[in-house]
N, C-alpha and C positions, 0 to 999 in steps of 0.2 A: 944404905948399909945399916942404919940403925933402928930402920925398918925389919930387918932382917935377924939382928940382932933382940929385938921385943920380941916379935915371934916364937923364936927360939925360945926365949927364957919363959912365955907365956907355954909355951908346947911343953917345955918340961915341967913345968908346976902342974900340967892338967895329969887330972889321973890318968889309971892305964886304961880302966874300959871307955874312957872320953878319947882316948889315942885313939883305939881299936875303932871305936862309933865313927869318926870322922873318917879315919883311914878307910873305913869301907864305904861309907858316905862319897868320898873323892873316886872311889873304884866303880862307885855306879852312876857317877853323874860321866866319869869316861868312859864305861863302856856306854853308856846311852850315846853319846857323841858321836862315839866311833861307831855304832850301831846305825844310827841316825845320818851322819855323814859319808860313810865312805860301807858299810855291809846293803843299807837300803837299798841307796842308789844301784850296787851292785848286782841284787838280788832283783831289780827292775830290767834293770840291763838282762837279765842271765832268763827273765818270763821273755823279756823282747825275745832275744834270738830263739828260745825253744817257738813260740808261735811261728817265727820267720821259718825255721828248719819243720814244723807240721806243715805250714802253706806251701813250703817247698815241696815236702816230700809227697803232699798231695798231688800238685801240680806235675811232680814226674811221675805221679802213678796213673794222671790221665794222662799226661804225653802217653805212656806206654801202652795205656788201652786204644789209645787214637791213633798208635803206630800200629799196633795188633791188626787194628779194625782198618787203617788203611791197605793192610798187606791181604785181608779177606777179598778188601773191596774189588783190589788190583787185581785178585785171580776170577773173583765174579765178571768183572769187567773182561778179561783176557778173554772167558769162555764161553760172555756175552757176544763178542767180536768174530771167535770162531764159528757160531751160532749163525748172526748173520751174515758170516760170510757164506756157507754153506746153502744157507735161504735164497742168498742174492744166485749163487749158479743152479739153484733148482728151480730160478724164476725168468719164463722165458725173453728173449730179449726184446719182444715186440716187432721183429724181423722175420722171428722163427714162426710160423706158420703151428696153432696147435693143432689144426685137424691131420696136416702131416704127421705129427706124432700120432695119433688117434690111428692112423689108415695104415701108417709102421707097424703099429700095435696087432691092431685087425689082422693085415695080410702077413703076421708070424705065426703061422701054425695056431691060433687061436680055435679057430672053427664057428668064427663068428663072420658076417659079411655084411659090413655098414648099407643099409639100403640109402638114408642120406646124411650129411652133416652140413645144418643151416647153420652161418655166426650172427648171433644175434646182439642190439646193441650195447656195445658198453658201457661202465658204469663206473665213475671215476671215482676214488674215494681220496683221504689225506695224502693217504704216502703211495696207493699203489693203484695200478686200474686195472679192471675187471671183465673178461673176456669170455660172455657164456656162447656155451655149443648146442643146440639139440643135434641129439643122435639120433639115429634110427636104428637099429639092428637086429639080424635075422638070426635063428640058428637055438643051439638047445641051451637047455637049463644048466645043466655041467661047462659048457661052449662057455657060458655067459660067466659063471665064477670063475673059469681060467681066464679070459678074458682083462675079468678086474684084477684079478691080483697082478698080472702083465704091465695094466696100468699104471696099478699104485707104486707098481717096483721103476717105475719110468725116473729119470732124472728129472723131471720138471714137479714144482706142484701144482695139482691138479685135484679139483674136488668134484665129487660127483652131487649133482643137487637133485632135484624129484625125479620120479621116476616112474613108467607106467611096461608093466610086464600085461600081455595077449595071448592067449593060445592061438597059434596060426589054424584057419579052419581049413580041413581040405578039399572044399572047392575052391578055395583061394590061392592052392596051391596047383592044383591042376590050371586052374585059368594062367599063373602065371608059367609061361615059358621062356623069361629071363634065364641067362646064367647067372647072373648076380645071386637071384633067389635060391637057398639050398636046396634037397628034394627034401632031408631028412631034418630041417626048421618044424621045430615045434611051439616055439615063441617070438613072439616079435617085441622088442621093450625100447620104451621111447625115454630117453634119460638128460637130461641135462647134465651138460660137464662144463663146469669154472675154471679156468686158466688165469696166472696174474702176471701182471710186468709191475716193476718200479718205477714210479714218476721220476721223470728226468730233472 
């Protein structure tokens, strides 16, 4: 108390601009404290979470492209699927005989007449095997583009590989007295045609 008491009395003997000096002196050594203990800290705390809410909000803006980019993926894959399924029924099943298709083909109104279909051997590759034909066939030049397009329009796939187009000569025609042979064959063209099945 009589600590308290000298103080005082010394406080009041100091002049006024020594009051003022000290008073502002005591103003800035608190707010340094409270600056220093309790705004710092704060102002630390207040960078932490802004960085934690940029990393976050980063973070949701790839989720959002990676959800984007999943829902593309999902429709690519869908009409990946529709794709191959479409492949798999226009791929014959290894049962089906293609020269039967081929000889369907022919004897529709084509105006085309297979003189033969050799099968030659196959070739097995990763995922599917490989079923070549040589053709033979007689008949015209117009014959022979209706013909392919009949083909191509056929449910199966089917690729046509080399090819060799003949003018049929006519004594070759007169020697032959086949019905098979047309009278009005102007060409005869030897073609290779690919068939595939899917390995099992």
């Amino acid at each position: 108390m009589d600590q308290i008491v000298s103080f005082y009395e010394k406080w009041i003997q100091l002049p006024r601009w020594q009051k003022w000096l000290l008073i502002l002196l005591l103003g800035m050594v608190l707010m340094l404290l409270i600056y220093y203990f309790k705004i710092l800290p704060m102002k630390e705390t207040l960078e932490k979470k802004r960085r934690e809410a940029r990393s976050l909000a980063l973070t949701v803006n790839r989720l959002k492209l990676v959800e984007k980019r999943k829902s593309l993926l999902m429709k690519e894959l869908e009409e990946l699927r529709k794709r191959i399924k479409e492949i798999e029924e226009k791929l014959p099943s290894g049962k089906e005989e293609v020269s039967q298709i081929i000889r369907t083909i022919t004897t529709s109104d084509s105006g085309m007449v297979i003189k033969s279909i050799q099968r030659e051997r196959t070739k097995s590759h990763r995922y599917y095997v490989e079923y070549p034909y040589r053709v033979e066939l007689l008949g015209t030049y117009p014959s022979y583009i209706h013909w392919c397009e009949k083909l191509s329009r056929a449910n199966r796939i089917i690729n046509f590989g080399p090819m060799r187009i003949e003018a049929v000569q006519t004594s070759e025609k007169q020697a032959s007295k086949k019905k098979a042979f047309p009278s009005r064959a102007t060409i005869k063209i030897t073609l290779e045609v690919k068939a595939f099945t899917l390995l099992e």
